[in-house]
N, C-alpha and C positions, 0 to 999 in steps of 0.2 A: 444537645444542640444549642450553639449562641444564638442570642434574640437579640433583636433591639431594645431599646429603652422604652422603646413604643407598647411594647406587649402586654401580654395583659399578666398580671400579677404584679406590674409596675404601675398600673390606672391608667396604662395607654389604650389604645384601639384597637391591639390584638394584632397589629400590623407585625410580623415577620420576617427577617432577613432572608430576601426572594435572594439574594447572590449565594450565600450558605445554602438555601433551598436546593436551587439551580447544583451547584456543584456536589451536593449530595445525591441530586437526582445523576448528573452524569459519572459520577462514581458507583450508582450501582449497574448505571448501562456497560461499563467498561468492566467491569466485574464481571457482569454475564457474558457481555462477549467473548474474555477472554475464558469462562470455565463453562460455560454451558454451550449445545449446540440447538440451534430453531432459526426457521426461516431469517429473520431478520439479521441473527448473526452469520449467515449463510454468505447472504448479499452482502453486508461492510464486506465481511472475511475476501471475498473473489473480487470486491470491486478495489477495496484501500489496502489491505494488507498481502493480497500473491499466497508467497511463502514465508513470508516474514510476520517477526512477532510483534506483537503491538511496541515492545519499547524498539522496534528498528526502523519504524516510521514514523514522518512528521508530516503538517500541512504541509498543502500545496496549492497555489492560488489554482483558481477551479472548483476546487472540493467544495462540498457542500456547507452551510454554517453547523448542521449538526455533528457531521467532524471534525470540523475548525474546532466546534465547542469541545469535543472530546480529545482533541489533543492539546488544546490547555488546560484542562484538567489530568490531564494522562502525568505528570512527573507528579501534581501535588498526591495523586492515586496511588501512584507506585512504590512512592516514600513511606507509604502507611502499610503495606506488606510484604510479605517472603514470598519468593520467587522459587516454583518448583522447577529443577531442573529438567529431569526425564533423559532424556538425549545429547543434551546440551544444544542442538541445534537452532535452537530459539531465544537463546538466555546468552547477552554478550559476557565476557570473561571479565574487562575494565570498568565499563558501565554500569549493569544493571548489579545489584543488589540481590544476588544469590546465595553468598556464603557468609553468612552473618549480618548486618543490619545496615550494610554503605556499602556499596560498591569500592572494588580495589581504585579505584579511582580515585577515592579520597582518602581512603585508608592508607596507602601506596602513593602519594602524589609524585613523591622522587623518581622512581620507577614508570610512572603512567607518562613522565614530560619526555622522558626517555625512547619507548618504548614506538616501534615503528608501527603495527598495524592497532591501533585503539580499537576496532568495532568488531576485532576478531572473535567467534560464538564460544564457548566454553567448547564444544566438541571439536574445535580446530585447536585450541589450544591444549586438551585433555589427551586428543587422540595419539598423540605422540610419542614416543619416550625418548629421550630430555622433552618437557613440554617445548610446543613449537610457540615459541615467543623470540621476538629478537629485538636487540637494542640499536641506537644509532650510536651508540658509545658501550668502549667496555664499564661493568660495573666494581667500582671499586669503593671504600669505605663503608657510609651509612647507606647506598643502593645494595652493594652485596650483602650487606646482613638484611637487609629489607625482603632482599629477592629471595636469601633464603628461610626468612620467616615464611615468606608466602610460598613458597613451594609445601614447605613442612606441613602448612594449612589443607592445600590442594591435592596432595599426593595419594589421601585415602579414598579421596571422592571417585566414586564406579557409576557409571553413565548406566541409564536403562536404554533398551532396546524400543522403550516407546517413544512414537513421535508425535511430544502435547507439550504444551504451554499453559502452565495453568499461575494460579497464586492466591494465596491465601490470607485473609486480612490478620494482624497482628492481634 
């Protein structure tokens, strides 16, 4: 954990980096939320997130500040681990960082500027044969060899029949 200069083993005050603190502490609140179940994640779960998974929601003026806080820490969170599938229904396909360590998003940029529905789940995209993706343009050059690297990526992945959201720290 970083400290300040203040701390102690430097002959400061023992004073602490409360912002480090603070986002450590709502990194492990979003961590339980999304893998464990108990009253409190009960309540977020039916009040902020429906049916949806934590990376498919953002604030909304209203919301409370303890979610405001947990969804600006929710991307620095999410970057730090792997994204279990399950179903796909919770896990977006462009976005979220499920099949290896960046989101096709960035791995894929040419493809992603292209690309008509961005927030589509992996199990809309998976369920299909040809995957159900579409372009606003045909692909031709360094997009078709891109598209077909990432299919060649995508094509063994098998969806389970559970419906969870979970992830796990790196």
């Amino acid at each position: 954990m970083e400290r300040t200069l203040y701390t102690e083993g430097f002959g400061g005050l023992g004073i602490h980096n409360l912002e480090l603190q603070i986002k450590c502490l709502l990194s492990k609140c979003l961590f339980r939320l999304i893998n464990e179940d108990g009253a409190w994640q009960s309540l977020l779960r039916r009040k902020f997130l429906s049916n949806k998974a934590i990376t498919q929601v953002q604030y909304r003026p209203g919301d409370s500040h303890f979610w405001a806080d947990l969804m600006k820490a929710k991307d620095d969170f999410l970057a730090r681990g792997t994204l279990k599938v399950h179903n796909g229904e919770q896990v977006r396909f462009w976005k979220d960082a499920w099949l290896g360590d960046k989101p096709f998003s960035e791995v894929y940029p040419g493809l992603f500027r292209i690309v008509r529905r961005k927030d589509d789940t992996v199990a809309k995209v998976l369920g299909t044969t040809p995957l159900n993706v579409s372009f606003r343009r045909g692909l031709v050059n360094a997009n078709r060899i891109a598209w077909f690297d990432l299919v060649s990526k995508v094509v063994n992945v098998h969806l389970t029949n559970v419906r969870c959201f979970s992830m796990e720290p790196l």
